[in-house]
N, C-alpha and C positions, 0 to 999 in steps of 0.2 A: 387687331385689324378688323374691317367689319367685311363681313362675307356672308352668301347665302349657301343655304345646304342643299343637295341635290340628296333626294333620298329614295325614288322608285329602283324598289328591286332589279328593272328589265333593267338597268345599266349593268348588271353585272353580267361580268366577262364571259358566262355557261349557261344564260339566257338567250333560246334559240325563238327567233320570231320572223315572219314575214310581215308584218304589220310595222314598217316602220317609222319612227322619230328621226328627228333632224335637232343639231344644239346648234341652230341658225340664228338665236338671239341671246348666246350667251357671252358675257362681255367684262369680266369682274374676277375677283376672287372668289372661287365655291369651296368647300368642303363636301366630301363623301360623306354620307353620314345618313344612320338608320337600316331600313332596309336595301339602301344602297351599298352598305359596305362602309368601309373605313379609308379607302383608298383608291390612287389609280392603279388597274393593274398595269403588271410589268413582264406579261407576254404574250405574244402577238394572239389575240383571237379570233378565231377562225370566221370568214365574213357570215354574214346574216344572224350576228351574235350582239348582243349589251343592245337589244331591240333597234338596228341599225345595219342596214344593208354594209355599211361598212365601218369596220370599229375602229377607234382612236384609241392606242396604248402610249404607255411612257417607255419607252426602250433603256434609260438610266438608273440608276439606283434613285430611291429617296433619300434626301438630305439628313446631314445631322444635325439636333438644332446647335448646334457652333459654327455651321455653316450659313445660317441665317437665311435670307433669299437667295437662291439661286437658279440660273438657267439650266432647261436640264430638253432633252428631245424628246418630242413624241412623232408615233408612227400611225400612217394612215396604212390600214392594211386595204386598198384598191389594187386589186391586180396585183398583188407579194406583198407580204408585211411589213415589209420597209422600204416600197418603192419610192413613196414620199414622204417626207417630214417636214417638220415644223418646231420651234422651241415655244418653250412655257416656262413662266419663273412658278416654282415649288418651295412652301416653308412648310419646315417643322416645327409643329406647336407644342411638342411634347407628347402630348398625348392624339394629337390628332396633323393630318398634313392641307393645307390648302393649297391650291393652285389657283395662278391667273387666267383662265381661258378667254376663249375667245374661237369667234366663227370656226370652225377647223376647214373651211375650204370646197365642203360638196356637201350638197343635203344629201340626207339619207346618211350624215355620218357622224357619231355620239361619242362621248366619253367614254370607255368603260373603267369599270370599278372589282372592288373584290373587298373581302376580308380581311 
């Protein structure tokens, strides 16, 4: 599948910043990858963290690749970290996972990632 990588460090989940980024034009398949980490993370961080007044996590496990594409939820942490959500399809590639995203709904609010 063809995908772009998201790779600046500040996406990761323990990146405390007031300077923040908005993923207001992302619209596709990405991959975590590089200094970004290898994946979404998958718990809830704490706001003004992944260089974003408020972070986006995956709240489900990641897939197996036998499960191929699938819908999985993520969590805007605004106000409690899972006051709202949103779903996202997630594949595993083996060695690496991508995701579909798309706008998450408020600037000021990012993907975050990990290792």
């Amino acid at each position: 599948m063809n995908y772009k990588n998201l790779t600046d460090a500040e996406r990761k989940y323990d990146y405390k910043t007031m300077n923040y980024k908005c993923d207001t034009d992302l619209n596709g398949w990405y991959r975590f990858h590089g200094a970004a980490g290898t994946k979404m993370v998958t718990k809830c961080p704490p706001m003004d963290h992944c260089d974003a007044s408020i972070p986006v996590w995956l709240s489900e496990d990641h897939p197996t690749m036998a499960e191929g594409i699938v819908l999985r939820k993520v969590c805007v942490n605004k106000f409690g970290c899972c006051k709202e959500s949103f779903t996202i399809q997630v594949k595993n590639c083996g060695s690496y996972y991508i995701y579909k995203l798309v706008y998450p709904g408020h600037c000021e609010a990012r993907y975050c990632s990990t290792d």
